[in-house]
C-alpha positions in Angstrom: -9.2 -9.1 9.0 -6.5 -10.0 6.9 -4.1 -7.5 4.7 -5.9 -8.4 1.5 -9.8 -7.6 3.0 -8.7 -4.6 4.9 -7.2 -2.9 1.1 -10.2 -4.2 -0.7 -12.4 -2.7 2.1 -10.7 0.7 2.6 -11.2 1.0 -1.8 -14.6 0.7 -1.6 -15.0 3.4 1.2 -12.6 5.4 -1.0 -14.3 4.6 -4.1 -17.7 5.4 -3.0 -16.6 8.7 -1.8 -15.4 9.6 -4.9 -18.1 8.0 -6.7 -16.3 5.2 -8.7 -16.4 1.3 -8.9 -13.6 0.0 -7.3 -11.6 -1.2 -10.8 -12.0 2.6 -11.9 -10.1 3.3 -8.4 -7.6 0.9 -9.1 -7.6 1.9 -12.7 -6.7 5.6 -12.0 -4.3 4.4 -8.5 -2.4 2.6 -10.9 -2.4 5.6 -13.5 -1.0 8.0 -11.1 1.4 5.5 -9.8 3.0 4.6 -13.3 3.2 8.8 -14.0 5.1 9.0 -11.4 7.5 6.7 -12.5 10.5 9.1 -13.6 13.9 10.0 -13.2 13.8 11.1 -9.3 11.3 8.5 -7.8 10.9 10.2 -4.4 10.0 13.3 -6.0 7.7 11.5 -8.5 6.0 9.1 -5.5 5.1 12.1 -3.2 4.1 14.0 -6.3 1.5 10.6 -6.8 0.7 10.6 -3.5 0.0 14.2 -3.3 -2.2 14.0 -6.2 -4.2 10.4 -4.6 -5.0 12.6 -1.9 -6.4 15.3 -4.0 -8.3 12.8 -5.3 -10.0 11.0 -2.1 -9.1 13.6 0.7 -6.9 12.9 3.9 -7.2 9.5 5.5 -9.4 10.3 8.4 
């Protein structure tokens, strides 16, 4: 399975759990992603990442 099929898949587990189409998960991925975007990007990308994982849980 190629890169592109394996994302697409893993956002429609994620997006089911969380009870959203997968454009509202990419909607709100991309969200978090562009708040992040500040003066001290490691701090702002674990900050986004922290907050993805509030919203979907650990990767299992």
């Amino acid at each position: 399975m190629s890169g592109g099929c394996v994302l697409r898949h893993r956002a429609e587990e994620i997006a089911s759990q969380v009870q959203l189409n997968r454009s509202q998960l990419y909607a709100r991925a991309l969200e978090t992603f562009l708040d992040g975007q500040g003066e001290d990007p490691v701090t702002d990308h674990h900050a986004a990442a922290a907050r993805i994982v509030d919203l979907v849980g650990p990767r299992r």
